[in-house]
FITI-228251 format. One record per atom (N, C-alpha, C): residue in one letter; z, x, y. Coordinates in steps of 0.2 Angstrom, whole numbers, padded with zeros to 4 digits, always signed. Atoms other than C-alpha are relative to their C-alpha. Layout:
aZXY/...
This chain:
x+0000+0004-0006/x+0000+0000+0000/x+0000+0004+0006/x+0000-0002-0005/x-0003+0005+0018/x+0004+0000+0004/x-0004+0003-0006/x+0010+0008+0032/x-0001-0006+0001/x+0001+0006-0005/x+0004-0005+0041/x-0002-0007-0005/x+0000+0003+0004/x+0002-0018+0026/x+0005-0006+0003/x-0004+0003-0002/x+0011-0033+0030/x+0002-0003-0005/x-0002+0003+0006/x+0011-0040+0012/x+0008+0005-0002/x-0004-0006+0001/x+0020-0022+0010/x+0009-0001+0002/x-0006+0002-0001/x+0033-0027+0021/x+0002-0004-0001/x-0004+0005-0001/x+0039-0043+0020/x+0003+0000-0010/x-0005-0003+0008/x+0041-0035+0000/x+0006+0004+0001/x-0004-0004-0002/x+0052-0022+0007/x+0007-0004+0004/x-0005+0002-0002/x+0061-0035+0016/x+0006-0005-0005/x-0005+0006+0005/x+0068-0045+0000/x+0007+0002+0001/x-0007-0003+0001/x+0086-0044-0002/x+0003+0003-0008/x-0004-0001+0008/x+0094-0037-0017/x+0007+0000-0002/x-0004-0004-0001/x+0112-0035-0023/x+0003+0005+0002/x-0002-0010+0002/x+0121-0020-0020/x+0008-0002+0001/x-0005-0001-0001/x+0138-0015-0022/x+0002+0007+0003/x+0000-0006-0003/x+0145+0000-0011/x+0006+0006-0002/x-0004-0003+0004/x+0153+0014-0020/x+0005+0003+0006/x-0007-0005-0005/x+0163+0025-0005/x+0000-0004+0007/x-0001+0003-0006/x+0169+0021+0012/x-0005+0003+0003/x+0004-0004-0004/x+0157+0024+0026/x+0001-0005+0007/x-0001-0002-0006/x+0163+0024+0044/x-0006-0004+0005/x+0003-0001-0005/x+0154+0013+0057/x-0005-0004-0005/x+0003+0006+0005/x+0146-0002+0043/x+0003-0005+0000/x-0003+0007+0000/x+0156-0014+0046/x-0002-0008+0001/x+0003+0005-0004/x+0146-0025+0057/x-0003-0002-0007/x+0005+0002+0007/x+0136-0026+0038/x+0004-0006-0001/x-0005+0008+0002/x+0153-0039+0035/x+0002-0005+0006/x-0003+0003-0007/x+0153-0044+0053/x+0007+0002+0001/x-0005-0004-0005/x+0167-0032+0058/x-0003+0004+0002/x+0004-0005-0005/x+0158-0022+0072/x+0009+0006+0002/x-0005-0004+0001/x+0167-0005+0071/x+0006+0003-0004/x-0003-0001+0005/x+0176-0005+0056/x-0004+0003-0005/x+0002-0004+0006/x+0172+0006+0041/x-0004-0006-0006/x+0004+0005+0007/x+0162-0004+0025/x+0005+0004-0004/x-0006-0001+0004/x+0176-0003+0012/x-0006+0001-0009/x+0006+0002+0007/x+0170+0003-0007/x+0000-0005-0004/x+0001+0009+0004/x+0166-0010-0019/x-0002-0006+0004/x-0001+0007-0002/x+0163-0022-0006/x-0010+0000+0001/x+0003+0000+0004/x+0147-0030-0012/x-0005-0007+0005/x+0002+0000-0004/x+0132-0036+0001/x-0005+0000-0001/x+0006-0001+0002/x+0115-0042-0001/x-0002+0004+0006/x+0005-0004-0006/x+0103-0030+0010/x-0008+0000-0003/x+0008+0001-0001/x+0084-0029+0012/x+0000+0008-0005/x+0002-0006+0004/x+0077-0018+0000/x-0001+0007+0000/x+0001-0005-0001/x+0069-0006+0010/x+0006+0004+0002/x-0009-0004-0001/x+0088+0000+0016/x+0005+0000-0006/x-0004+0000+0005/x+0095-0003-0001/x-0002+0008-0005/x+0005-0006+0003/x+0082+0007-0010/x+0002+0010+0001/x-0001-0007-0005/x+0086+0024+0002/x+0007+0002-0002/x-0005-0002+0000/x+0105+0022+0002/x+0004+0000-0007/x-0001+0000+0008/x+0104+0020-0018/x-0001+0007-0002/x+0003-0006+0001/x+0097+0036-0018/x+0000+0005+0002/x-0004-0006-0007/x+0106+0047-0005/x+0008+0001-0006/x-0005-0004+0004/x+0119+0058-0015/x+0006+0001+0006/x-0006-0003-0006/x+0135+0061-0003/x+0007+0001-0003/x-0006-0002+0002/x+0153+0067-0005/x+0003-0004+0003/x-0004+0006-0003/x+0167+0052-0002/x+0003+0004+0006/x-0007-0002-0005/x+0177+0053+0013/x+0007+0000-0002/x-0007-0001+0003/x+0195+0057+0012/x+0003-0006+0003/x-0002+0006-0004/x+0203+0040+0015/x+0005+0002+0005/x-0005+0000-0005/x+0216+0047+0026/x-0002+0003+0007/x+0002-0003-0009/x+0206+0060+0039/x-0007-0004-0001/x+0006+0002-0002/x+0189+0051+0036/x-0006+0007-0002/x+0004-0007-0001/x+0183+0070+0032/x+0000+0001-0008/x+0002-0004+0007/x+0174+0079+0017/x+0005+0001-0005/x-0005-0002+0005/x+0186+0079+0000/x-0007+0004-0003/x+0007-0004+0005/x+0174+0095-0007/x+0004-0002-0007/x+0000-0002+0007/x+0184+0093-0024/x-0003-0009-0002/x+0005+0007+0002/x+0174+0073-0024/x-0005+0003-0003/x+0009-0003+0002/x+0158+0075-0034/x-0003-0006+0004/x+0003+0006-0005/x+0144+0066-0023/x-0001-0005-0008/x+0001+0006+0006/x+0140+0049-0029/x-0007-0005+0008/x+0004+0004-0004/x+0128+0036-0019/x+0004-0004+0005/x-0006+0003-0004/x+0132+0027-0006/x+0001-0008-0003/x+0001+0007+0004/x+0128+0011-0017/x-0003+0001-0004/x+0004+0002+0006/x+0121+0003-0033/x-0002-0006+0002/x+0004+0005-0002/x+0107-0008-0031/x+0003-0003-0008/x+0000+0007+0006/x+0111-0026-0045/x-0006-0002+0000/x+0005+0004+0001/x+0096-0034-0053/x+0000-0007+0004/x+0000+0005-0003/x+0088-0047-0040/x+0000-0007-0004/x+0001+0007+0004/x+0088-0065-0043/x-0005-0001-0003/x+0008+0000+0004/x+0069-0064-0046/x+0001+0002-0007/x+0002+0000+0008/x+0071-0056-0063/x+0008+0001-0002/x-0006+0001+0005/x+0089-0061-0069/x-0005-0003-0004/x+0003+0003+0006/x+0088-0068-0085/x-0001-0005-0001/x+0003+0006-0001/x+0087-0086-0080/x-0007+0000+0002/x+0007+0000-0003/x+0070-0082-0072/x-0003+0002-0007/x+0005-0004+0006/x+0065-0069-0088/x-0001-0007-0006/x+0000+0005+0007/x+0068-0085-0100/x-0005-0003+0003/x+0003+0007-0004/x+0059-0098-0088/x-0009+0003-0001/x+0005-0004+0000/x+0045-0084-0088/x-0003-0002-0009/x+0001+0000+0009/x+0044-0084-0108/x+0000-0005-0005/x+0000+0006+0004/x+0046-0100-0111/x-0006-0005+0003/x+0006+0004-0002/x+0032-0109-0098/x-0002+0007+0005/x+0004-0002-0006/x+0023-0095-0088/x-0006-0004+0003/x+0006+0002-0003/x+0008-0104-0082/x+0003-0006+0006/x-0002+0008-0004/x+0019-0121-0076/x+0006+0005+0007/x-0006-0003-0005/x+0033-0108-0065/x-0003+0002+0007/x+0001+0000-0007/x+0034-0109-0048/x+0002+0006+0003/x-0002-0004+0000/x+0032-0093-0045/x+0003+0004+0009/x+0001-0005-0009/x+0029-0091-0023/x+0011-0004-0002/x-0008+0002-0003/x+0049-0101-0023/x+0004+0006-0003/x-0004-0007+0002/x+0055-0087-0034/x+0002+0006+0005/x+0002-0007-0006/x+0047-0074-0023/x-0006+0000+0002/x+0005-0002-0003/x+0035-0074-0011/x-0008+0005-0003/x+0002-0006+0000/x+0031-0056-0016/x+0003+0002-0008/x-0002-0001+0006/x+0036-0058-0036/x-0003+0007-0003/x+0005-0005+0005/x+0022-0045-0043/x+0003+0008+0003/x+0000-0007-0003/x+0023-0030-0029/x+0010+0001-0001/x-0005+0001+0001/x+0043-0033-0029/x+0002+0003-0008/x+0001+0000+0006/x+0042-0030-0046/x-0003+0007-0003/x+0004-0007+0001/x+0030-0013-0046/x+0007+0003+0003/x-0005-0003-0004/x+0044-0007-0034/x+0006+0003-0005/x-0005-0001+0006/x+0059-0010-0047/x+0000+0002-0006/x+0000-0005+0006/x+0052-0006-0061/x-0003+0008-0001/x+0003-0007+0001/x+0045+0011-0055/x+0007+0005+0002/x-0007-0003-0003/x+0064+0015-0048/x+0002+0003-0008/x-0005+0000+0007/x+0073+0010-0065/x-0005+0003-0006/x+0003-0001+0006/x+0059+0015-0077/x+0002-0009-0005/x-0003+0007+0006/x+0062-0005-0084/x-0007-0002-0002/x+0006+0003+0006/x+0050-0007-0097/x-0001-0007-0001/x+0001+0006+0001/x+0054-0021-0102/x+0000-0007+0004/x+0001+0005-0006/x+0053-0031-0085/x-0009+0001+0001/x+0008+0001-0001/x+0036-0023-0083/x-0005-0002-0007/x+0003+0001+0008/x+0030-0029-0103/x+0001-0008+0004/x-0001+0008-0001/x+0037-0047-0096/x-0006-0002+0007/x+0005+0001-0007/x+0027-0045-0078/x-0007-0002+0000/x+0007-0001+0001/x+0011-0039-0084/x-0002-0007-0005/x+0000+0004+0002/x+0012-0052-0097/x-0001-0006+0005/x-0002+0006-0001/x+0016-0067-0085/x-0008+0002+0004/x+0005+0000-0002/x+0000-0060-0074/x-0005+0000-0004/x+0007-0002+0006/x-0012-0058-0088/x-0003-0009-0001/x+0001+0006-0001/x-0009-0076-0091/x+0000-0006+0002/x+0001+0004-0007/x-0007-0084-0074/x-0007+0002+0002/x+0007-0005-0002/x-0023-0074-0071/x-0005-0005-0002/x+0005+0006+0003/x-0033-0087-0084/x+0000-0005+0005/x+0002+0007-0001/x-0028-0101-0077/x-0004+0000+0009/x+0002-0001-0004/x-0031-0096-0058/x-0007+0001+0001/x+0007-0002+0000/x-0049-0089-0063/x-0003-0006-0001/x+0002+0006+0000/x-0052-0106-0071/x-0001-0003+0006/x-0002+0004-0006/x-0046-0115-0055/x-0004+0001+0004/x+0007-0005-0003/x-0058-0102-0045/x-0006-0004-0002/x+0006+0003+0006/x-0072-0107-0056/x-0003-0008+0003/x+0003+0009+0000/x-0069-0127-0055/x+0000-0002+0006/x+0000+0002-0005/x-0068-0126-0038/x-0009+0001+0005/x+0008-0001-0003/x-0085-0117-0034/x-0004-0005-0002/x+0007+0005+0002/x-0095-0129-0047/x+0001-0006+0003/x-0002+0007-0001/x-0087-0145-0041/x-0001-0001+0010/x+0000+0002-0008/x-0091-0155-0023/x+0007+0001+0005/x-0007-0001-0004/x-0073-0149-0018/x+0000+0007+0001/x+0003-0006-0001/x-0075-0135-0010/x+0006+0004+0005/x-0007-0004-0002/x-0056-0123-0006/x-0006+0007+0003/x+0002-0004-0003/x-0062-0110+0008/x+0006+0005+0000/x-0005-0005-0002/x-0046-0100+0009/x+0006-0006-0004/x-0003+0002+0003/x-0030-0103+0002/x+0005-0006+0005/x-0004+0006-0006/x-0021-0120+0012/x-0005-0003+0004/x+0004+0002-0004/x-0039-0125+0019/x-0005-0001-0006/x+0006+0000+0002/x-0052-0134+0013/x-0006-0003+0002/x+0002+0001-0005/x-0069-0139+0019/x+0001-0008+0001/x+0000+0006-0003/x-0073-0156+0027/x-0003-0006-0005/x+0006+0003+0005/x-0080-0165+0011/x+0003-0006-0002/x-0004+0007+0001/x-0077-0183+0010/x+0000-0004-0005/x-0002+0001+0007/x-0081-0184-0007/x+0007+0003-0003/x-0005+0000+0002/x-0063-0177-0011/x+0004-0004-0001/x-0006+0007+0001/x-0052-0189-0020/x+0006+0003+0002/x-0006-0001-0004/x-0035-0189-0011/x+0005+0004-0008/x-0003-0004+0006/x-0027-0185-0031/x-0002+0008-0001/x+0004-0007+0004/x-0039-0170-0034/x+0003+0005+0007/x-0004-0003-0004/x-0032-0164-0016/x+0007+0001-0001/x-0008-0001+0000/x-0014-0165-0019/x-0001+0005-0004/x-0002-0005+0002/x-0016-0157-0035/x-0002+0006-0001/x+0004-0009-0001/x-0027-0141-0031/x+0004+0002+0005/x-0005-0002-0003/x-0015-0139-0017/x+0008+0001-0003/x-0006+0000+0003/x+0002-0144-0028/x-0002+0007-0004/x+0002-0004+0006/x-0006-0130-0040/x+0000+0008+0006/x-0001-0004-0007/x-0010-0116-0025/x+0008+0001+0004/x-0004-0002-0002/x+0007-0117-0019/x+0006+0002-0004/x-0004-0005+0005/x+0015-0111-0034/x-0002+0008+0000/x+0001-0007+0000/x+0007-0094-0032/x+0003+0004+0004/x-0005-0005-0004/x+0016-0078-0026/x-0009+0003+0006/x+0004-0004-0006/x+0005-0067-0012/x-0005+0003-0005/x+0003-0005+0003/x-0004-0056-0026/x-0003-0007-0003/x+0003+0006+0002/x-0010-0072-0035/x-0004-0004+0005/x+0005+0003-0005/x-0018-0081-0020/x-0004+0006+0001/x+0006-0004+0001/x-0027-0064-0019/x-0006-0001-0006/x+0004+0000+0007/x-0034-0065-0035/x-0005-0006+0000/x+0005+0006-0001/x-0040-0084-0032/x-0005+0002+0005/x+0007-0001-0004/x-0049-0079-0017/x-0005+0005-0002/x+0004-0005+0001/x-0057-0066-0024/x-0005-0002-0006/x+0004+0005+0004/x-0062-0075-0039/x-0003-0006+0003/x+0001+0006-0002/x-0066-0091-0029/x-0008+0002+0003/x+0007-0003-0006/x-0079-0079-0017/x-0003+0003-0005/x+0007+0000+0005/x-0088-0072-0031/x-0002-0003-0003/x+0005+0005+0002/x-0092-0087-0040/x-0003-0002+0006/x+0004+0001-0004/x-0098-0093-0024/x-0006+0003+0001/x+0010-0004+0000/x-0110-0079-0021/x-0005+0001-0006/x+0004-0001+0004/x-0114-0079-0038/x-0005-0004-0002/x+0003+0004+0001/x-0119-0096-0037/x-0007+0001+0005/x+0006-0001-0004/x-0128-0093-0020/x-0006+0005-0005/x+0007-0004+0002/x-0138-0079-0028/x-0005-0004-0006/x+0003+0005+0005/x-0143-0091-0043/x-0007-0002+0003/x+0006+0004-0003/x-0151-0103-0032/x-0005+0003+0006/x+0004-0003-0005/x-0158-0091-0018/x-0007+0003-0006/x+0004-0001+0002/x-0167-0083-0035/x-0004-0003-0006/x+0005+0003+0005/x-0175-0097-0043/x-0008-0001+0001/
């Protein structure tokens, strides 16, 4: 992903658990005490991109009484990131038992890339065997959906727009929509991208008959 990706960020912004293993001095406002120390163990959703950095930074505890470097501490993080809501095991069941019917954008927006991220931290296989599986076939049904939308007088130009066609029956509207807003962000890519090439593959049909 690019700096400037906006999908990018607004994955970077998810929240995730974390709990904080040592004091640190001047985090309080994190509990809404401005000026107070963040106390360890105390346990505080944060944005990804901040959790991720501070999971990951090794430091020596402070000495509770001067606030100053215990050298005989071994470092430790300043936190440990919890698995998000997104892949608790209520969701991994929900996945395994209906993928294609789960709602996946109310999960998370940003399921897929959310997901690259975590499992490239943790090395979690088994989240990424569950993932790839759940896109391989959501992926079917989306390409179909692409497909029946190109051949049919109902005509989806983007995703939440369609065009002006008055043969649309108000049912086949709701559920092409009702179906569309299940998708995460990487999902709605895949539809348009499928959706735009049967289009053109249609055009070029007809321009070379």
């Amino acid at each position: 992903m690019g700096y400037y990706d906006i999908d990018d960020m607004l994955t970077e912004g998810s929240e995730v658990p974390c709990k904080f293993l040592q004091d640190i001095p001047g985090l309080g406002y994190l509990e809404n005490n401005p000026g107070k120390p963040i106390k360890a163990n105390a346990k505080l959703m944060l944005p990804y991109w901040l959790a991720h950095i501070l999971a990951a930074i090794d430091s020596i505890p402070l000495s509770e009484d001067s606030m100053a470097v215990d050298e005989e501490e071994e470092a430790v993080p300043f936190l440990e990131m919890s698995t998000p809501e997104s892949f608790s095991q209520r969701v991994i069941n929900a996945i395994k038992t209906d993928p294609k019917s789960l709602d996946l954008h109310s999960i998370n927006p940003h399921f897929y890339e959310l997901a690259i991220k975590w499992c490239a931290i943790y090395s979690a296989k088994d989240l990424a065997k569950v993932v790839s599986d759940l896109l391989l076939q959501r992926s079917q049904d989306i390409n179909n959906f692409a497909y029946s939308m190109s051949t049919t007088n109902k005509n989806i130009d983007s995703i939440g727009s369609m065009s002006n066609n008055t043969d649309i029956k108000p049912h086949n509207l709701l559920a092409s929509s009702s179906f569309l807003m299940t998708l995460d962000e990487l999902e709605k890519q895949i539809y348009r991208t499928s959706h735009e090439s049967y289009k053109d593959s249609k055009r070029w049909m007809f321009q070379n008959k």
